[in-house]
N, C-alpha and C positions, 0 to 999 in steps of 0.2 A: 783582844777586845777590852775595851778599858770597862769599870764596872760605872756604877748610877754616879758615885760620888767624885770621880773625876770629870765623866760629862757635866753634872752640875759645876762642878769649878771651874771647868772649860768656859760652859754657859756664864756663869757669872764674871770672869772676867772679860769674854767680848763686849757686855752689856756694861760692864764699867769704862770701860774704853771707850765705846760708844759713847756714852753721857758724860764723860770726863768734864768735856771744856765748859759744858751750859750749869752741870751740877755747879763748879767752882765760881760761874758767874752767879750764878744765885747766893751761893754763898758768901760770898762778896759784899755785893750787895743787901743781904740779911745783917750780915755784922757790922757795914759800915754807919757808923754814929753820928756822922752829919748829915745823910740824908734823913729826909721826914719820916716819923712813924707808920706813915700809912704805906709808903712805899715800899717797907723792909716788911712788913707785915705782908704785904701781895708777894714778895721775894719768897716769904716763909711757907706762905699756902703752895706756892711755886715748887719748893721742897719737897713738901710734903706730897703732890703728885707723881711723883717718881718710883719706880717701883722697887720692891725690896732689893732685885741685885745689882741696883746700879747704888749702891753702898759699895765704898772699897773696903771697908769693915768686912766684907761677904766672903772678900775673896781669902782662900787659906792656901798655903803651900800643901799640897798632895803628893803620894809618890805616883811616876804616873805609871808605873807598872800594877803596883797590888792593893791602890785609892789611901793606903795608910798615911794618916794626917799626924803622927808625932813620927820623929827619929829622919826630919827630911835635911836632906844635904840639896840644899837652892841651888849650887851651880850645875848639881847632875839632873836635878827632881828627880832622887831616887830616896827610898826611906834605907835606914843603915843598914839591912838584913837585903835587901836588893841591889843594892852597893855594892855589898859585900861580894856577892857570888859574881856580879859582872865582873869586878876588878879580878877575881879571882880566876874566872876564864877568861881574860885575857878581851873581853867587848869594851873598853871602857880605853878612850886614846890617853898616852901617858901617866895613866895608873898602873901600881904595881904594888903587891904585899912586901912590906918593908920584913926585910931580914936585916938583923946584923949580930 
C-alpha cells in the first residue's frame, strides 16, 4: 500500500497532465510581447486560477515503494536502499551486484 506521499505525487502528476496543453497556452500567451497588455493580463488572471498541483514544479520523483524523496534512481523509481535489496533478490530484470 503506498503511503500519503506517493499518492499525493501520484495525484499531482495526473493533474499536471491534465492541464498540460491549456496551462502552456496561457503561458504563451502571457509572455508573448506583441500582443496587447490587457490580453496577457486576462492570460495572467487565467494563471493564476489553476490550482496548486497542476504546477509541474509539484511534481517530485518518489520511491514508490517506501515515498522516500532523495536517493531516487528515475528509471526504476526506486530510492537506493530499495534498489538495492530488489537487485539483490534477484526482482529487478537485468540487474545484478557487480563482482569482479
Amino acid at each position: 500500500m503506498p503511503n500519503a506521499r506517493v499518492l499525493r505525487d501520484i495525484k499531482a502528476r495526473n493533474v499536471v497532465k491534465a492541464n498540460e496543453v491549456l496551462r502552456r497556452a496561457y503561458l504563451y500567451v502571457a509572455r508573448n510581447e506583441t500582443l496587447s497588455p490587457q490580453v496577457r493580463h486576462q492570460a495572467q488572471l487565467q494563471l493564476n486560477t489553476f490550482g496548486k498541483y497542476t504546477r509541474p514544479t509539484t511534481v517530485k520523483n518518489r520511491c514508490t515503494e517506501s515515498g522516500r524523496g532523495r536517493g531516487v534512481i528515475s528509471e526504476f523509481a526506486l530510492c537506493r536502499y530499495q534498489f538495492r535489496l530488489k537487485a539483490l533478490n534477484l526482482e529487478l530484470p537485468g540487474v545484478r551486484k557487480a563482482s569482479w
